[in-house]
N, C-alpha and C positions, 0 to 999 in steps of 0.2 A: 260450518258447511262441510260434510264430505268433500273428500279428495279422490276425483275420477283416477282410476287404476292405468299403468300403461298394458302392452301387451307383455313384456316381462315382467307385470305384477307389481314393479317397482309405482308407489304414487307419483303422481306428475312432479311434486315438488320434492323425491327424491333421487330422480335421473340424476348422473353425472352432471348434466347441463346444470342443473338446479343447484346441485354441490359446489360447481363454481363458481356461481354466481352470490351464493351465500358464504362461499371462501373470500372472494372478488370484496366483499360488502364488510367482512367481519376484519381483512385485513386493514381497510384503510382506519378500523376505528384503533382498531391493535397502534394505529401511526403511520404506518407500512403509505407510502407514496407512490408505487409502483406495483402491480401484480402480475404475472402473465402463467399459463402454463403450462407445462409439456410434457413429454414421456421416454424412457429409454429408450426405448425403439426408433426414437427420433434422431439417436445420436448415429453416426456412422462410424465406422472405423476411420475417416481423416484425420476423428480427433486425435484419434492414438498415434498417427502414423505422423502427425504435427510435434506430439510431444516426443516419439521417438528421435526422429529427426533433431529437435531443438539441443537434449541431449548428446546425440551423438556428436555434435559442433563442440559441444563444453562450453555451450552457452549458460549452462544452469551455474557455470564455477563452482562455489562450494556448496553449492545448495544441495546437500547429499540427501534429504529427506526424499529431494524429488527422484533419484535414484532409488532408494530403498523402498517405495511405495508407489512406485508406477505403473505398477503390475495391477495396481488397487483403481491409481488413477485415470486407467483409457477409459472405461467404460461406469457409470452408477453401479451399473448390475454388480463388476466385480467388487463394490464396495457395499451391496445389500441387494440379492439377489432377487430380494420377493417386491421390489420396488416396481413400481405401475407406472404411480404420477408423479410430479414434480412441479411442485409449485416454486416460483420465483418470484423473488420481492427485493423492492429496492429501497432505501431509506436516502432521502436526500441530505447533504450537507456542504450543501453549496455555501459560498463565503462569502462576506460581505464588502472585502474588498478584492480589487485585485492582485493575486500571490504574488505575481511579477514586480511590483511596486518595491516589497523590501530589499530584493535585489542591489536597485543603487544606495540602499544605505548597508555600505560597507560594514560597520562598524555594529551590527545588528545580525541577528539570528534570522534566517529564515528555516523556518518547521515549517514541514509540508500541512497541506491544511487540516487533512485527513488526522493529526495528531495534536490537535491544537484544544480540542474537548475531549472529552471522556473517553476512554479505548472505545472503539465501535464495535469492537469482539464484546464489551458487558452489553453495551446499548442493544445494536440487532439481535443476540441469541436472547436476552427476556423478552423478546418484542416476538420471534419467533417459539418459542416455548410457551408463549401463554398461547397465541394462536394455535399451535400446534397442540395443545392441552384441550382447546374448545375441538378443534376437530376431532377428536379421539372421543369426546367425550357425547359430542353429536352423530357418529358414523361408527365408531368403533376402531378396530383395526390398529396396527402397529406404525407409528408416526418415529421420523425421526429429523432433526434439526441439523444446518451444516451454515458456518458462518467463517470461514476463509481456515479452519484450519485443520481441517480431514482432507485428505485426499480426495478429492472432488474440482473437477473442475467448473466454477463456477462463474466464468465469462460466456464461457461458450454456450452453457446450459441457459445461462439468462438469456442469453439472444435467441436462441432455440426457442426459448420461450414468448420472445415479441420485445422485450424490454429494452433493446436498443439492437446495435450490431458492435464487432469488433471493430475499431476504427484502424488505419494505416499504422499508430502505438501503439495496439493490442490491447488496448483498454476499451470498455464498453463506452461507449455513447448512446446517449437518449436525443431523441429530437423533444423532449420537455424540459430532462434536466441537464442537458449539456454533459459535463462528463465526472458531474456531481453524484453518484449513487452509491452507496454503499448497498453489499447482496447479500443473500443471504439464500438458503435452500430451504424447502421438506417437501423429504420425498416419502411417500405413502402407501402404501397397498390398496389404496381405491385408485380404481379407474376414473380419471379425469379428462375433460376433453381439450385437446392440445391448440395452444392460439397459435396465428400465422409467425413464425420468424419474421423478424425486423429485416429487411433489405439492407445493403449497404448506400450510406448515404455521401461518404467520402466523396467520391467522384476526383476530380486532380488534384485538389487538393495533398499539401504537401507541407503547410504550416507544422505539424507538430513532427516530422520528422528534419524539418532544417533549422529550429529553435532549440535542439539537443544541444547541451554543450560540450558533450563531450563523444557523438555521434555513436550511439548506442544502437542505433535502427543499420541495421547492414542494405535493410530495403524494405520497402513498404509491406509491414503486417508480419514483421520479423522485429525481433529485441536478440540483442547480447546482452544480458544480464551481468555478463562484469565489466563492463562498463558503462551502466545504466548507475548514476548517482544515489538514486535508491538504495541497489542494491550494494555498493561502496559504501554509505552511510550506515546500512542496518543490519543486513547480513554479514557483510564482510568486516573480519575483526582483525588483520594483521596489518601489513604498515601499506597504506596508499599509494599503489604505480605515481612514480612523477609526472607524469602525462597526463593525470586528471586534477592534478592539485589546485592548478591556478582554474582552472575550467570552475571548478566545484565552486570557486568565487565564497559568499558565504551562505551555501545551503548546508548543514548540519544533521539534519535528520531529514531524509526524500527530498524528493524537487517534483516541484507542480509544473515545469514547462511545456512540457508537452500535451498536458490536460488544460492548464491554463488558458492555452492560444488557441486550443479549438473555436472554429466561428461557430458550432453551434449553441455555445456558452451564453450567446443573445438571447437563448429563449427559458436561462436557468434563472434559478430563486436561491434568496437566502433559506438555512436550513431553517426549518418552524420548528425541530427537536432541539429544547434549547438546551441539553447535555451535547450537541454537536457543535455550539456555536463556540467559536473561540474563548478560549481565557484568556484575560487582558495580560497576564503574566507570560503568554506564552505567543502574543502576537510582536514582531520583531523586539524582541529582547535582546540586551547589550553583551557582547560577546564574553567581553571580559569578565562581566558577572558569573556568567556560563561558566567558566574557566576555573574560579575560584570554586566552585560547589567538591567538598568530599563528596563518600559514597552516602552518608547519612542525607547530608542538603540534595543530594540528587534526587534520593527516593522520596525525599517530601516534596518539591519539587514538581516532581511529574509522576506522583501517585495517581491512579487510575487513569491513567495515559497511554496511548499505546508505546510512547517515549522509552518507559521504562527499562521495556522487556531489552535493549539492548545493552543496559547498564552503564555503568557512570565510567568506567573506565573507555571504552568503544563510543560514549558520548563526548568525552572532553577530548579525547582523539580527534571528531571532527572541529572540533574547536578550535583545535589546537591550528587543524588549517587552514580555519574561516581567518582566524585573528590575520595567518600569514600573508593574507591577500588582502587583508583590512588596511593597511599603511596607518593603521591607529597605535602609537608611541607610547602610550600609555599601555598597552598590553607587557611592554619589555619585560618589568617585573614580574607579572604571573607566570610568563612563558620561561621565565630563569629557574621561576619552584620548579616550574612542571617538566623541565628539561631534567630534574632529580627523581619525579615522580618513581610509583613501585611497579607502575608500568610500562612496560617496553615502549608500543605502540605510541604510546601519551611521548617520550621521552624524544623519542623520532621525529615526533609531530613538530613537538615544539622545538627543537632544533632547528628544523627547516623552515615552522615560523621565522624566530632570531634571524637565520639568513636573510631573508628578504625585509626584515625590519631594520636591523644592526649595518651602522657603516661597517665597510668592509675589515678593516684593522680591526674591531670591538667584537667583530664576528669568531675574527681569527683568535684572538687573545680567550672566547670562548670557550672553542670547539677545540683548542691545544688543553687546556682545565678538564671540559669534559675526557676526554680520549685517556687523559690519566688515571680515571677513574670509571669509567662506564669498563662492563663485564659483558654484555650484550654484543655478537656477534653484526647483529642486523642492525642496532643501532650504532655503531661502530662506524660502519660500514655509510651510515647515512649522515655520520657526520665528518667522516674523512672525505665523502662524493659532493658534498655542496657545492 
């Protein structure tokens, strides 16, 4: 059957309307849970004037990337000028139980959940590259793919796009997936037609900023990043402010609480992508285990993990402070190698484990042994301050 013409010649089933709707259609087969989408011009300068702001606090701590590419970061456009549309997509990987649960087992690993299957950086960008591949290959045009690790801001642009709102944590929420989504971007040189932004749904709510434990929200829809556990466990590679050690409890790699306690988490699912669903190896696992991995056991381990990318020295470091709040006895030994370890950080860690494990005499008879022999300024320092 012919295809009636519009007035700009375009056929009916090639309008933008029609493009989205066959993007809309193509992504959920792609896996894609979530679509929405929108346009530069949609963005304002607040974003910029938010991220300036956050910076100029030194709330980013050492996150120097976000410094050296900010200029990239206010806007899409300074990151690909010829950009129109912007499609958003969400992949779910909501958990099957709840992350708060490992918590009271001391003696146990909590990994955030986000890190518990396969990196979601391999999973989302095939999932957007093949979509992205159909698009180009159906419409033309220069396509490109953004999955948390160009300079793009991809919260805000999701919600711009309909996919949820920033919540009072500054993480997206979905009134479908609670606060389960992993995003991802392509932005396009065809023109698409932009869905409603998400409203905020927060309302007084105040649960995910009084369940911090280590009060990283300075006020609602604000983060300090250095003292966000996160970014202590992942980003941050030198030795641990004492003020968040016991807090950190035994979280090792991110912490879920403030995602976790969202109430709109009532209306989330388990993830259906089953490279997102946990590996049993890596759902509260024994600390001590943890502890003993070299660099070799580590990268097998948590090969294709997003676990990896911080490496096994900066991993057994948090370790090193789970065990100290563990009151588990049986860590003494490991924490005695690792008090010799060849890294600084790790040697610190486990010291101030020992302290809080070791009667106070066995402590001291210790830390007099170490002091004769440590060459380390910082750690020194951290085990003459106990």
């Amino acid at each position: 059957m012919p295809r009636s013409q519009t007035e700009s010649g375009r056929t009916e089933t090639d309008t933008p309307a029609a493009r989205a709707a066959a993007i809309r259609a193509r992504a959920g087969q792609e896996g894609f849970d979530a679509v929405g989408f929108t346009t530069p011009s949609r963005i304002g300068p607040d974003l910029a004037e938010r991220l300036d702001a956050f910076m100029a606090l030194g709330r980013h701590g050492e996150m120097r990337w976000l410094e050296d590419k900010a200029e990239r970061r206010r806007h899409p456009h300074a990151l690909w000028p010829e950009a129109r549309g912007i499609v958003a997509l969400g992949l779910n990987y909501g958990p099957g139980t709840d992350p708060l649960d490992v918590l009271a087992e001391t003696d146990r690993a909590a990994i955030s959940v986000y890190a518990q299957g396969r990196d979601y950086h391999l999973v989302v960008k095939k999932k957007l590259k093949s979509l992205a591949g159909w698009m180009h290959r159906a419409w033309g045009g220069e396509v490109k793919v953004f999955v948390d690790t160009a300079p793009l801001m991809e919260k805000p642009l999701s919600a711009a796009a309909g996919l949820g709102w920033q919540g009072r944590h500054t993480n997206l929420v979905s009134r479908e997936f609670g606060s389960w989504l992993f995003l991802g971007l392509i932005l396009t040189e065809m023109v698409l037609p932009a869905d409603d932004a998400e409203s905020d749904h927060c309302g007084s709510c105040s649960s995910c900023l009084d369940i911090c434990p280590t009060r990283a929200f300075p006020a609602p829809y604000q983060l300090d990043a250095r003292r966000c556990i996160s970014y202590l466990t992942i980003e941050y590679d030198g030795i641990i402010a004492a003020e968040f050690r016991k807090p950190m409890g035994n979280r090792i790699y991110g912490c879920d609480d403030c995602l976790a306690v969202c109430p709109w988490n009532k209306f989330a699912s388990m993830a259906t992508e089953t490279d997102l669903r946990a590996r049993p190896a890596l759902t509260a696992p024994k600390l001590v285990d943890l502890a003993k991995l070299d660099d070799a056991g580590f990268r097998e381990m948590f090969a294709t993990t997003a676990v990896k990318r911080i490496g096994r020295d900066r991993f057994v470091r948090n370790v090193c402070l789970a065990l100290g709040n563990s009151g588990d006895q049986t860590a003494v030994p490991v924490l005695r190698d690792l008090a010799q370890d060849a890294a600084a950080p790790v040697r610190a860690h486990a010291a101030w484990a020992l302290k809080q494990l070791l009667p106070p005499a066995d402590f001291a008879a210790f830390a007099a042994a170490r002091r004769a022999v440590e060459a380390d300024a910082a750690v020194l320092r951290e085990i003459s301050e106990q």
